[in-house]
N, C-alpha and C positions, 0 to 999 in steps of 0.2 A: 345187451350192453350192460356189463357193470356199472354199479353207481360206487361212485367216491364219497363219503362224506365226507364235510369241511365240520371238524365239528370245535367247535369254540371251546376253550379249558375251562372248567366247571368254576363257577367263582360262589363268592360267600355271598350269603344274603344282605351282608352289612355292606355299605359305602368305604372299600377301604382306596387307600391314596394309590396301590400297586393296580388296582383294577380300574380306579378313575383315569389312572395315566394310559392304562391300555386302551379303554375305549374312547381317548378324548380325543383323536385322529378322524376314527370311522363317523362319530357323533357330525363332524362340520362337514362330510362329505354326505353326496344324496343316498340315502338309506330308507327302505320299507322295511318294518315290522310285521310276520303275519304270525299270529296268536291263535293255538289250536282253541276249536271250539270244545263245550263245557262235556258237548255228547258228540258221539262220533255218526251224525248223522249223516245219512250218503249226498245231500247237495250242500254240503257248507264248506265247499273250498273257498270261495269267493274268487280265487284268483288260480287259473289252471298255469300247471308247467310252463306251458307257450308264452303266457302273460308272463309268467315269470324272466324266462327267457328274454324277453321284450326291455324288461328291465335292466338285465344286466349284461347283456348287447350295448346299453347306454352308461354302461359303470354303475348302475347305480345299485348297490351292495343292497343283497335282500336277506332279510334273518327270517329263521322260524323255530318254532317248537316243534322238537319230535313230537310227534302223532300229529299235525296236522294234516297231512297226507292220509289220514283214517278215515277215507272215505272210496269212493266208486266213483268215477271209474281210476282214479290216481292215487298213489303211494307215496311216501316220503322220499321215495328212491328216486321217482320220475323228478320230484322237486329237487334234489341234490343235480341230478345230470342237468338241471337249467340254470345250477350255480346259485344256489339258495345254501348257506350255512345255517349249521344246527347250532338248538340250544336248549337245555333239559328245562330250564325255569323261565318264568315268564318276568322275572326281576332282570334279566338278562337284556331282554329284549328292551324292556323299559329305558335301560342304561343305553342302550346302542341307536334307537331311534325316538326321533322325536315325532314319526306318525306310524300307528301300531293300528291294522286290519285286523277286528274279529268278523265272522260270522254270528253270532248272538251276543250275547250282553257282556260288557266286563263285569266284571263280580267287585264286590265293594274288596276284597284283599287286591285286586288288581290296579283298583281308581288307588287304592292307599298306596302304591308302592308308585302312581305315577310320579313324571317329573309335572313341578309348573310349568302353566303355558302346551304342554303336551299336548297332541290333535289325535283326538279317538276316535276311528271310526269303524260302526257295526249294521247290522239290521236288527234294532231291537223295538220290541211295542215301547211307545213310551206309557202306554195306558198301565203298564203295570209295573215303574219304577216308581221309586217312594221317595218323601221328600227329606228323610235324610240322605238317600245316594244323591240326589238334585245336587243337596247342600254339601257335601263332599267332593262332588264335580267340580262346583265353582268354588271352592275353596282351595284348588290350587291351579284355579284357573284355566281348566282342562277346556278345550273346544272340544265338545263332542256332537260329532254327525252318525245320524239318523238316514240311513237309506231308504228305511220302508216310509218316510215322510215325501219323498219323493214323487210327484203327482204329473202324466203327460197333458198335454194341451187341454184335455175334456175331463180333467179333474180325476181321473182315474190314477190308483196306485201303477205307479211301473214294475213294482214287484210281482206285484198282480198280473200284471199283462205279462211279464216274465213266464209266471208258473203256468198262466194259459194257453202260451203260446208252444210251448217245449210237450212231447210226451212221454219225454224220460230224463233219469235220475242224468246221463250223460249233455243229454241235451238241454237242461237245465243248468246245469255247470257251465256252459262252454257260453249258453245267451247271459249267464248271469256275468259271465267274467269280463264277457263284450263291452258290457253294462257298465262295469265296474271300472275299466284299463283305463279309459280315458278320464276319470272321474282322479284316479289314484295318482295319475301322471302329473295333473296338475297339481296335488297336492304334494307331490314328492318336488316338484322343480318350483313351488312359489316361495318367495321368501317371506310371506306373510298369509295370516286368512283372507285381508283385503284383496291383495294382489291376489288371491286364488277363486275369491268369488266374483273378480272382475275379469277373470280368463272362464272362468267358466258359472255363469249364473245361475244356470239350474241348482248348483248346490246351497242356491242359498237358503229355500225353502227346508234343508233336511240339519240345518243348525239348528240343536238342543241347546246348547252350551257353547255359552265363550265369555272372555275377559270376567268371568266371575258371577255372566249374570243369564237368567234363566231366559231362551229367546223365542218357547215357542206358546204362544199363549194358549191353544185347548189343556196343555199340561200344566201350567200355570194356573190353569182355573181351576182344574182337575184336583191340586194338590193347594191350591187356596194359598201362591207363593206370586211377589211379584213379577214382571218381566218385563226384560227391555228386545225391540225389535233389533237386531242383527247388523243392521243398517246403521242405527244409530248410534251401535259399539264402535264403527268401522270405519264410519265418519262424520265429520265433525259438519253438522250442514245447514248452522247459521253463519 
């Protein structure tokens, strides 16, 4: 089967009024951002075709960057025939959704071109971000989640049990995406973090970052920066 792209008109790096007006429709409708990773590693789809597919079976309009599909066992191609539109820059994406899926880290040009209040979510160590990117996160208020904070019942990493469980580069993609769908779902349909960490719990332990302030305290200690618990950005509980 041929693939179609959808591919978006290339816009300028600056905020101008012609391209705010274009995307100021798709922005208030439900929208995922997926953001190729830094290296074309063969398990960092995060999200397979099918999933993709899953999405917009429900309307809800998915963007990515060419080359995210630069991986095994899937292509760009496969992600266009599941109704995924393209897009050369990752300022693009920024402007169209307000929750953007990496596989590894955003890079500090990426946190710089965020919107505030933006929800970014990746699998990154936090053991080796610095406390100026920290400081930059919450400086325009980004929520950023941490997958690999993610811990099952007996305190064990899930990403962990992920990569043990799979014994290939395929079957890693498809447990990771499992992993992933439901997690993503809720974050594309809540209308807030609260309302999304009270449909789904588990994510609360994998908040780095929200409303400005650092939430997860080994990294907190790590980089010798206040924090406030997650809970207590989210509600108010005197």
């Amino acid at each position: 089967m041929s693939s179609e792209y959808i591919i978006l008109q290339d816009t300028p790096h600056v905020e101008t009024q012609a391209w705010e007006a274009a995307v100021e429709a798709p922005t208030r409708k439900l929208t995922l951002a997926l953001a190729k990773p830094e290296t074309a590693h063969p398990d960092s789809g995060f999200l397979t075709p099918n999933a993709v597919r899953n999405f917009t079976d429900q309307q809800v309009k998915v963007f990515a960057q060419f080359g995210f599909g630069n991986h095994n066992p899937f292509s760009d191609a496969d992600y266009a025939d599941a109704g995924t539109e393209f897009t050369h820059h990752y300022a693009d994406l920024s402007m169209l959704s307000n929750l953007i899926l990496k596989f590894d880290a955003f890079t500090p040009d990426q946190i710089a071109l965020s919107k505030e209040n933006q929800m970014l979510v990746s699998i990154l160590p936090p053991a080796e971000l610095s406390q100026a990117y920290i400081e930059a996160v919450n400086e325009k208020k980004i929520t950023l989640l941490c997958l690999d904070l993610l811990q099952d019942d007996n305190g064990r990493s899930v990403m962990e049990n992920i990569r043990k469980a799979t014994l290939s580069e395929a079957g890693f993609q498809i447990a990771l995406s499992n992993f992933v769908f439901p997690l993503a779902d809720t974050l594309v349909h809540a209308p807030s973090i609260p309302y999304a960490l009270q449909r789904a719990p588990e994510l609360m332990s994998s908040v780095l970052c929200h409303a400005g302030a650092l939430c997860h305290q080994p990294t907190a200690d790590h980089l010798h920066l206040p924090w406030r618990d997650v809970v207590s950005l989210c509600w108010d509980l005197n």
